[in-house]
C-alpha positions in Angstrom: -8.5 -9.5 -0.9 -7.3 -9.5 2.5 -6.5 -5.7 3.1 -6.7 -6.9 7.5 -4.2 -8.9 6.8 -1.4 -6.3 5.4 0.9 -4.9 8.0 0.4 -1.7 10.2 3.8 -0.8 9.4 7.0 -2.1 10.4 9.6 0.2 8.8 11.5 -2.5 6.5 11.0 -1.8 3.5 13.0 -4.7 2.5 10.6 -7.0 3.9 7.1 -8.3 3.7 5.8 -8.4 7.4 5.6 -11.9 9.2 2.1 -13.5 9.0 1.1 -16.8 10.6 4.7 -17.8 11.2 6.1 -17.4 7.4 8.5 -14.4 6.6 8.2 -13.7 3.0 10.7 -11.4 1.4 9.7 -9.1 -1.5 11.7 -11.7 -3.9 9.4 -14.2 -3.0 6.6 -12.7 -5.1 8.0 -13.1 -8.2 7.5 -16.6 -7.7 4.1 -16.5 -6.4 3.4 -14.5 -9.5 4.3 -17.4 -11.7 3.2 -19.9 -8.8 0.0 -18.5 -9.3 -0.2 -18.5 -13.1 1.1 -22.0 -13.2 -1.7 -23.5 -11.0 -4.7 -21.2 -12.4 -5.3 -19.6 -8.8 -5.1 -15.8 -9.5 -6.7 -14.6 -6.3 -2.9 -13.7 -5.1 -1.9 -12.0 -8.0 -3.0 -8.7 -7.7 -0.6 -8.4 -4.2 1.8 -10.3 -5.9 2.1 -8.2 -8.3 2.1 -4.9 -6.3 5.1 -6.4 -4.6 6.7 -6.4 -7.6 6.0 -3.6 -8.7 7.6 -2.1 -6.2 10.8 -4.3 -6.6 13.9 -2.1 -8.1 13.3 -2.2 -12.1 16.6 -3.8 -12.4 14.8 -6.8 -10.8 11.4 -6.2 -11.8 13.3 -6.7 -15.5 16.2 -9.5 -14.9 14.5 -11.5 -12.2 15.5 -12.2 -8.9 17.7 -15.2 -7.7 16.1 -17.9 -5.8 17.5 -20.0 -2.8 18.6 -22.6 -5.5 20.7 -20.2 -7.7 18.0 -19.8 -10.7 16.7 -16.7 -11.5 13.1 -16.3 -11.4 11.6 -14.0 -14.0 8.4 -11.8 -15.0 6.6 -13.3 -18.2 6.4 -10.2 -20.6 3.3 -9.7 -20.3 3.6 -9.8 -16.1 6.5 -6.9 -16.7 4.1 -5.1 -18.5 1.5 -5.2 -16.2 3.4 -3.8 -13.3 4.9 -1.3 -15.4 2.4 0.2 -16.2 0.5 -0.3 -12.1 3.7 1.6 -11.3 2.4 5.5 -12.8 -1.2 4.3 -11.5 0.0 3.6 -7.7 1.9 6.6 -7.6 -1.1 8.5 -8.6 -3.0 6.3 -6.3 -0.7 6.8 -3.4 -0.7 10.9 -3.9 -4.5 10.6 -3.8 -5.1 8.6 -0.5 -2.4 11.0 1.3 -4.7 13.9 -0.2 -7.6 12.0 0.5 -6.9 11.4 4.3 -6.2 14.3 5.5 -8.9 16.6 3.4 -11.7 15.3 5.6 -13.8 18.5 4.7 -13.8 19.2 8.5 -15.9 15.8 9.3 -13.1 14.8 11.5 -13.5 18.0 13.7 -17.1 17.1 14.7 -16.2 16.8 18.2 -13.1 18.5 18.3 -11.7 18.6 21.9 -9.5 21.7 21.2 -12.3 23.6 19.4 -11.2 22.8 16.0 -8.3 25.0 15.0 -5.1 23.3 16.7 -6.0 19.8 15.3 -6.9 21.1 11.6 -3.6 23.1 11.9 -1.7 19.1 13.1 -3.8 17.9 10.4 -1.5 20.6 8.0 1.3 19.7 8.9 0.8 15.9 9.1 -0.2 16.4 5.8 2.7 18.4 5.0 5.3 15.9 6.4 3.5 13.3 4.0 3.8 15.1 1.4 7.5 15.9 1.9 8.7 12.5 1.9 6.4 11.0 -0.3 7.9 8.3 -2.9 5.7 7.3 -5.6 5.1 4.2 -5.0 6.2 2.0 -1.7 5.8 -1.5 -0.4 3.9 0.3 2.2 1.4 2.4 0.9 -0.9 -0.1 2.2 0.3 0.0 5.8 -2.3 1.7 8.6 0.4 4.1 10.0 1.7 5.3 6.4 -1.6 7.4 5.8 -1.2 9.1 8.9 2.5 10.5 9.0 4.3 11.3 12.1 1.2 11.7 14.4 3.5 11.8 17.2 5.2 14.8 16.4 1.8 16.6 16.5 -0.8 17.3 18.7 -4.1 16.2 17.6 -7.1 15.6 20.7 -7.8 12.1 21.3 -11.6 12.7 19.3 -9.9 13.8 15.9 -7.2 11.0 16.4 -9.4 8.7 16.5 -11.7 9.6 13.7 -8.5 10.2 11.5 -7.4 6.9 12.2 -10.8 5.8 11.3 -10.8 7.4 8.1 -7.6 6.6 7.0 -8.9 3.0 7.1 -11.4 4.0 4.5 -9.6 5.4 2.3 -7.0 2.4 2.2 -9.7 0.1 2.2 -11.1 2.1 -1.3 -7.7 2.3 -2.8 -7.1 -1.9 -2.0 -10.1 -2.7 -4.0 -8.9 -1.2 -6.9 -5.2 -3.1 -6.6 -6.6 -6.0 -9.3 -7.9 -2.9 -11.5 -3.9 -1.5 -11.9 -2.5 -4.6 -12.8 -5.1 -4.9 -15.3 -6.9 -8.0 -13.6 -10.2 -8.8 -13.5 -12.4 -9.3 -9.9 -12.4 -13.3 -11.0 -10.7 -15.4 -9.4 -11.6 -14.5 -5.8 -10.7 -10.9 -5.5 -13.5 -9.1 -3.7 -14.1 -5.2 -5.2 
């Protein structure tokens, strides 16, 4: 449960951001998955397992090859676990983009432009999102991912920053659920 520790966005999607020196690619999980089962230590498996879930399902299904030229493979049970995560990430992503932007006016508070031009770059942030969302994404997780294009709007530096502040929240709520789509249990070190 180490939501700090996941990326703020790097645009490869093929890829699971460096940390500490170690590039990991998204094959890599499968093997962590039954690393991880192998060794009794489940606290990684709920990210793991979202990394797989996002895999393509022709890999998610067959495996992936390893360095060594064997294929490393999903127990059944694993495959039907992130199966299933997949229709409740989607849900869950659609949610946090909803859930970051309607802010019920609490990010306006101190609006520098009295309100109305930043709820309007709110919109259309929103909108953007919206446009080219994908059900489910390595990066859902990422900080910039919640908050769209931000560039390409103008928001005053007060609602920016409580945006930004919020989006945090709502990624940090939808992480602590991750264990709960994958049908895992808090044991095992995963903090809800």
């Amino acid at each position: 449960d180490d939501l700090p520790w996941w990326p703020s966005g790097t645009g490869e999607e093929s890829n699971v951001p460096e940390h500490r020196g170690v590039k990991l690619q998204f094959q890599d999980a499968f093997e962590v998955v039954n690393l991880a089962r192998l060794v009794g230590d489940f606290r990684i498996l709920p990210v793991a397992l979202f990394l797989c879930a996002t895999a393509d399902p022709a890999h998610l299904r067959y495996g992936v090859k390893r360095a060594d030229g064997g294929i490393e493979r999903l127990s059944d049970d694993d495959f039907a676990r992130c199966i299933k995560a997949v229709h409740c990430l989607g849900q869950t992503r659609s949610k946090m983009i909803k859930d970051t932007y309607e802010t019920g006016g609490r990010i306006f508070v101190n609006c520098s432009f009295k309100t109305q031009p930043c709820r309007s770059s709110i919109q259309k942030i929103m909108a953007d999102e919206l446009a080219s969302y994908t059900a489910i994404s390595r990066d859902m997780f990422h900080e910039n991912s919640s908050l769209g294009s931000s560039e390409s709007v103008s928001l005053c530096k007060q609602c920016q920053k409580l945006l930004r502040e919020h989006a945090v929240d709502v990624r940090k709520n939808a992480w602590k659920l991750l264990p709960s789509y994958f049908v895992l249990s808090a044991e095992g070190g995963w903090k809800t």
